[in-house]
N, C-alpha and C positions, 0 to 999 in steps of 0.2 A: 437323446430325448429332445423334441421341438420344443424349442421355446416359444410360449404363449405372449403375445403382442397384445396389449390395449387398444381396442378399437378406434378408440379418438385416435391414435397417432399412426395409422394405417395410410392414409392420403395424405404422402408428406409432398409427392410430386407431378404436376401436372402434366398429364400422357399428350398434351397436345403440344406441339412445339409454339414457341410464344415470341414475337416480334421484337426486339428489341427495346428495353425500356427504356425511356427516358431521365433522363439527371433527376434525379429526388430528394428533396430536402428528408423528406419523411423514413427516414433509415430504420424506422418502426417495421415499414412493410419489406416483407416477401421477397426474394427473388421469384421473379414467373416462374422459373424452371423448377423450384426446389422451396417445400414450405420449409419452418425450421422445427422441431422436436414442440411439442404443446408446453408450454412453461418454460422452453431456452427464453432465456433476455441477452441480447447483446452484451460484450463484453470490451473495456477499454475502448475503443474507437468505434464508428458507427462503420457500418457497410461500407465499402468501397468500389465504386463502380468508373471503371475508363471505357472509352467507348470503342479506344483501339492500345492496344497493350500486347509484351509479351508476358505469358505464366510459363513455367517450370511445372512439370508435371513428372512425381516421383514414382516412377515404374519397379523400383528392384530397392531392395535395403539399405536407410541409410547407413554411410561410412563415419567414421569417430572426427572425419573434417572437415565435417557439413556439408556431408555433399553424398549421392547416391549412388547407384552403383549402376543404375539405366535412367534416364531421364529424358523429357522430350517433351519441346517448349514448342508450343500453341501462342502464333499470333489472333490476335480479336478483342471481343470483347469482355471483358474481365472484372471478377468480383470476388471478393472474400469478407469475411466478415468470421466473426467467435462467437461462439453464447456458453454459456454459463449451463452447468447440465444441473438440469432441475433435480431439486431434494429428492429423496426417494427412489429416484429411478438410477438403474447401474447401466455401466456402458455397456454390457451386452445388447442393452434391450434399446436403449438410445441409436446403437450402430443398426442392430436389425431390422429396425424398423425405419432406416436411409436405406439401407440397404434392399431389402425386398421391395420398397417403393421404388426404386431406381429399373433394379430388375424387371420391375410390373411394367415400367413404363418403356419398357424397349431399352434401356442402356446395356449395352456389355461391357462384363468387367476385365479390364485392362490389367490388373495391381491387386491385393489385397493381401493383408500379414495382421498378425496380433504378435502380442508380447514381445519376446527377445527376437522374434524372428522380424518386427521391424527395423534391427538394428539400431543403431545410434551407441553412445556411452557417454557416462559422467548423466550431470544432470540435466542435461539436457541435448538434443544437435538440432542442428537446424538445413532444411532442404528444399526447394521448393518452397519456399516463404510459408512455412510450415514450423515448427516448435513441438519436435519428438521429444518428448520428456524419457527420462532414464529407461533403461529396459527391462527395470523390475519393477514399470508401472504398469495398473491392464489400459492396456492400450491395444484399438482394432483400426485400421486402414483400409479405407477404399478408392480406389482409379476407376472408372466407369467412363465410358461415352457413347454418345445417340447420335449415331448416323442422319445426318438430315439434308435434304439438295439443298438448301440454301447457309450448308455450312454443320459440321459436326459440334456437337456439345459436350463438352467435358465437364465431368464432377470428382473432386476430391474431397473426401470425409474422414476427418481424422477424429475419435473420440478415446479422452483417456482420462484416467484419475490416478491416484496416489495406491489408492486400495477401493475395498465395495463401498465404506461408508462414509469416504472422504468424499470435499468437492471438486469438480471436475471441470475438464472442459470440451467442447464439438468447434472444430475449426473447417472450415466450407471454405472452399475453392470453385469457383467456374468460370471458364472459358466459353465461350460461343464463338469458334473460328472462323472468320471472312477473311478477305482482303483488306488492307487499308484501303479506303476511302481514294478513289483514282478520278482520273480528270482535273485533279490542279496544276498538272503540270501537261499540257498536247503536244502531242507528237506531230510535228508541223509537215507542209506538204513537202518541203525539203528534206527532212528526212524519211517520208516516204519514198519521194525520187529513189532516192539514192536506196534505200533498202530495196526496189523493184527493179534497177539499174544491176544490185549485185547478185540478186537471188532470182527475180522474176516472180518474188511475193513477199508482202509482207505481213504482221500481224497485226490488228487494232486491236489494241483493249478498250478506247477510249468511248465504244459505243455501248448504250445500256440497255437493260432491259429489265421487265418486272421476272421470278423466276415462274418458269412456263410456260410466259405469254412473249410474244412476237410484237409487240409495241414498242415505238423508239423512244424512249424513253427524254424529256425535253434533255439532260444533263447530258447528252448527245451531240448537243447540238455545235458546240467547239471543236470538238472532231472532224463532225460531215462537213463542217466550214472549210477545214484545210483539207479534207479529200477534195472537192468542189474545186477550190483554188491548183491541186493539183494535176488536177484531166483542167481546168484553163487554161495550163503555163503550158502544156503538148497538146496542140489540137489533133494527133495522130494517137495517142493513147487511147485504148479500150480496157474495160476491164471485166474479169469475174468479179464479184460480188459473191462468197463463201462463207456461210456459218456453218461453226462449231463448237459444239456441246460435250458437255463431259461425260463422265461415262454412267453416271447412276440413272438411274431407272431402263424403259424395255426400249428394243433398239428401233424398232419403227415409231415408233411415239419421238424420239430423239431425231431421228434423219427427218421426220417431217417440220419438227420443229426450229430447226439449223434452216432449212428449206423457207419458210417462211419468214423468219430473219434477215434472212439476205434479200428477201422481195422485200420485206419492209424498207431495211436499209435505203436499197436501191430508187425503191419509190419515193422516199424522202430524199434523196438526191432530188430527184427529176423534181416534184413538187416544189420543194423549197429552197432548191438554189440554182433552179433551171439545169441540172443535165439534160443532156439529148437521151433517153430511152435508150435509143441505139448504142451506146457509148458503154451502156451496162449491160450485164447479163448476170443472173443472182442463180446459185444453187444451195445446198446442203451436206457436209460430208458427215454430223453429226456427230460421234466420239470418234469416227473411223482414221483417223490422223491426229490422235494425240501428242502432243508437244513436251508432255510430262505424265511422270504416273498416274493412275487416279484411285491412288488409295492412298491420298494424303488430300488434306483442304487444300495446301497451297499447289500442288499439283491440277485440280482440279480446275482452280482458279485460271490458272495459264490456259489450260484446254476449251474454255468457254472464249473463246474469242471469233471475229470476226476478222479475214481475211482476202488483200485485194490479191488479183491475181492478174499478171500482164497478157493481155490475147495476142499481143503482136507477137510474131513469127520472125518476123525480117529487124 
């Protein structure tokens, strides 16, 4: 028999992917990604938001030693928070209604258990920074994530009570996958030398971009400084100038846009720190020389780079 859902708590989550929020005192609001239940109030501590973190993310049944039985941790950005499951309402209809709004919004589901099949024992275990209470409580689980180029989304919903007319609670987990935060530490024209010295290329990470577009991004600019310094220090050095892109979305949309990166790159060499034009040459290989898989965020990360390449022969 389908369970009948109340209207109001249909639009728990927003189908557009949502920019990173900002530190907020007001722990009242919202994750962008995920409303909370109509009538959840926060519980013991306010939201918790880092801007770079790792989560634990519990894929398979917890074990009796706190611990799970598949699990897989997501660096990013990270948030949890409890509410309190309002009067009235039972965890089936509380979870369903995570759950279908997740579904609606593009997530696929990763994990999902109720009752004894979540595992755990005694009164409670703990996984994934998560608080499975006993397994003769109703309790339902969800794993989900949304695919997104500028990094996948993760949500875990755990909601469980004592019995139907006990009170309960919803515990929320999310991740938004990136890379840490890169560029505080450049990779200097010294060891570029030497990495084009051993290999005949190397990789940049340290150049940015917005996702999509072909503009060098100003946070760039430390980098193209020691590329610049490094075709100074061999006036005999030429290079490719090579971007590449990961592998999500269509594959000419990707080779034109690697292609354009490396002109950008290249031109802001010549612009702004006087190379010779001649000295560079820029193309695109697009995902087609991956470094790393790309059915992981942190794979994906490696494969978006920017690559010099030595033209000398002799």
């Amino acid at each position: 028999m389908k369970t009948r859902l109340p209207l109001t708590a249909l639009a728990l989550v927003l189908a557009l992917p949502s920019p990173a929020r900002a530190q907020d005192d007001d722990w009242q609001k919202d994750h962008p990604l995920v409303k909370r239940y109509p009538g959840s109030e926060p519980q013991g501590h306010p939201g918790m938001t880092h801007d770079f973190d790792e989560m634990t993310l519990v894929l398979g049944p917890v074990k009796g030693d706190d611990s799970a039985q598949k699990v897989q941790s997501v660096e990013g950005r990270t948030y949890e928070v409890n509410y309190g499951k309002p009067e009235g309402r039972s965890v089936l209809e509380i979870f369903k209604n995570y759950e279908q709004a997740l579904l609606g919004a593009g997530f696929e589901k990763l994990f999902a258990c109720q009752g004894e099949a979540c595992g755990g024992s005694g009164t409670f275990s703990q996984a994934g920074g998560l608080q499975f209470y006993s397994p003769d409580y109703l309790r339902r689980f969800l794993v989900a994530r949304l695919a997104r180029p500028q990094g996948d989304a993760y949500v875990a919903i755990l909601v469980q009570a004592q019995n139907s007319s006990s009170a309960g609670d919803t515990q929320l987990r999310i991740v938004e996958a990136k890379p840490m935060q890169t560029g505080m530490v450049v990779v200097d024209a010294a060891a570029m030398g030497k990495g084009l010295g051993a290999t005949g290329h190397v990789a940049i990470y340290g150049i940015y971009f917005d996702s999509g577009k072909s503009v060098v991004k100003p946070e760039s600019d430390a980098t193209l400084k020691e590329i610049a310094k490094l075709l100074a220090s061999d006036s005999s050095l030429r290079l490719w100038v090579v971007g590449h892109t990961d592998g999500v979305g269509e594959l000419t949309a990707n080779l034109q846009l690697s292609r354009a990166r490396a002109r950008a790159v290249a031109e802001a060499l010549s612009s702004r720190y006087g190379v010779a034009a001649s000295r560079l040459s820029a193309d695109g290989a697009g995902p087609l020389a991956p470094v790393a898989t790309n059915r992981t965020e942190e794979g994906r990360a490696k494969n978006r780079r920017v690559e010099l390449v030595d033209l000398r022969t002799q």
